[in-house]
N, C-alpha and C positions, 0 to 999 in steps of 0.2 A: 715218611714225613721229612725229607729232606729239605736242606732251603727254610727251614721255618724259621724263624729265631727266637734266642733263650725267651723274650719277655712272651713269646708266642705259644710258647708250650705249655701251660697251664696243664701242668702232670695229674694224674689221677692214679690212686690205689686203690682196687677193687678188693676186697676179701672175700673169697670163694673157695676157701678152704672145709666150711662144713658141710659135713654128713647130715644134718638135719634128721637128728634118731627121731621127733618125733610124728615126722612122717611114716613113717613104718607104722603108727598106728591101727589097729582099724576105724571104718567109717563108714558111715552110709552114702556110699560113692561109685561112680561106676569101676567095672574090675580093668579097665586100662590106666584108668589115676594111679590104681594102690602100684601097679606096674611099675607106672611112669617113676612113682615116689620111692620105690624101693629098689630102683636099677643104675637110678641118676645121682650127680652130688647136685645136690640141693638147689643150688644156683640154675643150674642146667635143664632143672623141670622142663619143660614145652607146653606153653599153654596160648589160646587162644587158636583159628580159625588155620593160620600160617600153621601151628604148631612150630612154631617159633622159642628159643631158651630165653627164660627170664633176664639172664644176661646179655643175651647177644639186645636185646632192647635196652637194655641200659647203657650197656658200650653203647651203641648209635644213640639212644639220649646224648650223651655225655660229648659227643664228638658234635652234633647240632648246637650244642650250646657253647662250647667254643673251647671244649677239653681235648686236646689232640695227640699226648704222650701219655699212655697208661697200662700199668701195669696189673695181672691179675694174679694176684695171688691164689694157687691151688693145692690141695692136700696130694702127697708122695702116695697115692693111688693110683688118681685120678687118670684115666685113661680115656676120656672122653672130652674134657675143655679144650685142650691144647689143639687136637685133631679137627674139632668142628671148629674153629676160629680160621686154621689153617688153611681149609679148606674153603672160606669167604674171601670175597675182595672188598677191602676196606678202604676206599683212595683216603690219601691226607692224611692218614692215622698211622702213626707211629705204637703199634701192640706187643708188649711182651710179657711175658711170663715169669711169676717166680715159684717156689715150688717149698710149702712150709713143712718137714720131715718133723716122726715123731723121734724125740730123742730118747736114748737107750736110757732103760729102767724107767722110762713114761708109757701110758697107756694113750696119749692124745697128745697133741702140740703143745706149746711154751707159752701159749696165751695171744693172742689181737695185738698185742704192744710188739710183740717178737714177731708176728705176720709183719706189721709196716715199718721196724727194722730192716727185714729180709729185702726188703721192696726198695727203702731207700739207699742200702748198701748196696744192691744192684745198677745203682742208677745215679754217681755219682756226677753226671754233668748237670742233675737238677740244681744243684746250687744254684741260689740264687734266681730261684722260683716260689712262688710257693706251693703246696702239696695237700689237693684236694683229696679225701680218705671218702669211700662209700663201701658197701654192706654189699654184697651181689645177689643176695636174696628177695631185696625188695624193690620194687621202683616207685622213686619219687613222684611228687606233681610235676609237669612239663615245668621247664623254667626256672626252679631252686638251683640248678648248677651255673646259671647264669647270672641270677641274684646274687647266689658268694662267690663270680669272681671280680664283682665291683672290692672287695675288701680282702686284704691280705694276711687274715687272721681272724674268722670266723668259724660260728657255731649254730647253725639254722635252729630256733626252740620253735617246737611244732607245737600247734593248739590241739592240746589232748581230746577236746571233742568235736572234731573235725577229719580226723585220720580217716572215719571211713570202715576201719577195724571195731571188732567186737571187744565190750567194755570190761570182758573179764582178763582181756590181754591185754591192753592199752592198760588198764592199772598197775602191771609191773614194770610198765617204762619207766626209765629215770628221767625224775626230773630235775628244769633247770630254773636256779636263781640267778636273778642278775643284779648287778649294783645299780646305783642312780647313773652312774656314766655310760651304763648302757653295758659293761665287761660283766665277763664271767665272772659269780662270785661263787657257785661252788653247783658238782653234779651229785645227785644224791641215789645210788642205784639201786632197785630192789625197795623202794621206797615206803612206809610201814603209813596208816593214815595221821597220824601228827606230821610226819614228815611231809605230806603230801599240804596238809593244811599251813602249815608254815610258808612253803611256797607257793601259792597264791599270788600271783600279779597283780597289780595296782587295778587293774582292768578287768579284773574277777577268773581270769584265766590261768588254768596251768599247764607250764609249756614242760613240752619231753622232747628229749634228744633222740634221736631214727637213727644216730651216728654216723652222721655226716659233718663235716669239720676240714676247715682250709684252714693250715698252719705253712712258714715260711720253711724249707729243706732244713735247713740247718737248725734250725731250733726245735722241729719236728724230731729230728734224729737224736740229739742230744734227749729229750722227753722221753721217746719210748727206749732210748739204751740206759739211761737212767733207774725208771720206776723200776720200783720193788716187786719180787714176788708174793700176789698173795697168798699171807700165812696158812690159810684154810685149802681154796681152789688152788694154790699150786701153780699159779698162771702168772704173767704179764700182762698185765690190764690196760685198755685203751682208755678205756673213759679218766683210770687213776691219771694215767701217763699225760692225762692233757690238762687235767684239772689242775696237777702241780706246777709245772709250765706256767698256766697262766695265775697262778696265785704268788711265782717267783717273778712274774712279769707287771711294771708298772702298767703297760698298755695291756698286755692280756689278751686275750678273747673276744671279740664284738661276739653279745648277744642277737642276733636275728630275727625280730619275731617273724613266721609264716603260718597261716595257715594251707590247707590242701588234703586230701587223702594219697593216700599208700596204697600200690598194689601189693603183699604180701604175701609168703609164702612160711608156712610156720605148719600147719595139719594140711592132711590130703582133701578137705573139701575146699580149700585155698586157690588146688590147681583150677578147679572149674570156674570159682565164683571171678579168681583174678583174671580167667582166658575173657568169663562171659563181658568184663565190665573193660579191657582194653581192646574187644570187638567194637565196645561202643564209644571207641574216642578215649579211654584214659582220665586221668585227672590233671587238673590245669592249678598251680601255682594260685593262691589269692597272697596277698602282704597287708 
């Protein structure tokens, strides 16, 4: 990606660091899925006709809609991301890698907030960008990463009955409130039914974050080297890390409303149903 310039880079962090334990399930699926589910990191599945990685469709989303510097964050195993990227020709896209280690006397990583540290302390010439954050596991509707880069500090809230996914998973998305100026006023995760009834939109809707979020470098970094550990999980939280942020911010957060579905990867009957339905076209952005 040479020659581009800074306003041109609209950087992207991927997180591709989990194992997805519960793929390993079993299922009533064919026996090359549970294969597929239990050889690969999570991201890396292959689904669909191509047999193609979940990822490598969201890099080339990502790069179509006009995201050209991005970094994938992968778990200190992983012996498969790095290889199969390498070996594609990507023009225009500038790809690298960061790599999130389990630290000594942990069983797992530092937390999502410590993944997109890693990412931006890698990459200090983003300053003065701002720093598009996405999930590697799942893919959006066409056209959400085009919609947040009109704005330089957003949070796409997805219309919970819309996604596409099944309703007993979609209920532990966190959801999101927004003030009347349209900003973030707070994300609520793991959400209990009062809490869910409270947030309620004006327009009888409730919107869940898919975690995805364009925040500006520097005040990105400041957030997640900041938040706390939590007390229980032991972790650096993304969602705390951004909620604070914008609640020390007069401007904050623009809420986004969208609707659309999600291709998703969470159980191994995932891989079929997500290959059978991005054979036919995908899912397209509504606003």
């Amino acid at each position: 990606m040479k020659g581009f310039a800074m306003a041109e880079r609209n950087p992207l962090i991927i997180m591709a660091a989990g194992k997805g334990s519960r793929m390993k399930a079993s299922a009533d699926v064919p026996e090359w899925v549970l294969e597929e589910a239990a050889s690969r990191p999570k991201a890396m599945i292959r689904i669909g006709q191509d047999r193609k990685p979940l990822l490598q469709h969201l890099v080339e989303r990502a790069k179509e809609e006009g995201l050209r510097d991005i970094c994938i964050v992968i778990g200190e195993h992983d012996e498969i991301t790095r290889p199969h990227f390498d070996a594609l020709t990507l023009d225009e896209l500038d790809l690298s890698f960061v790599v999130q280690t389990i630290p000594a006397g942990r069983t797992k990583p530092a937390g999502t907030a410590q993944a997109v540290q890693l990412a931006l302390e890698a990459h200090p010439h983003w300053d003065g960008s701002s720093v598009t954050v996405a999930n590697g596991d799942n893919l959006p509707p066409s056209g959400m990463f085009q919609a947040m880069l009109a704005n330089p500090a957003c949070l796409p809230a997805f219309d919970r009955d819309h996604l596409g996914l099944p309703a007993d998973r979609v209920q532990a998305f966190a959801v999101i409130s927004r003030n009347d100026q349209g900003g973030l006023e707070r994300i609520d995760e793991k959400p209990d039914e009062a809490t869910i009834q409270s947030a309620i939109w004006p327009d009888g809707t409730v919107r869940v974050s898919m975690n995805y979020f364009r925040v500006p470098y520097r005040a990105l970094l400041e957030a997640v080297t900041a938040v706390p550990e939590h007390p229980v999980r032991k972790e650096k939280e993304l969602p705390v890390a951004l909620s604070n942020w914008s609640e020390s911010k007069a401007e904050g957060l623009q809420v986004l409303p969208m609707a659309g579905a999600f291709l998703d990867l969470t159980h191994p009957q995932d891989i079929v149903k997500a290959g059978e339905r991005l054979d036919q076209g995908g899912f397209e952005l509504r606003i």
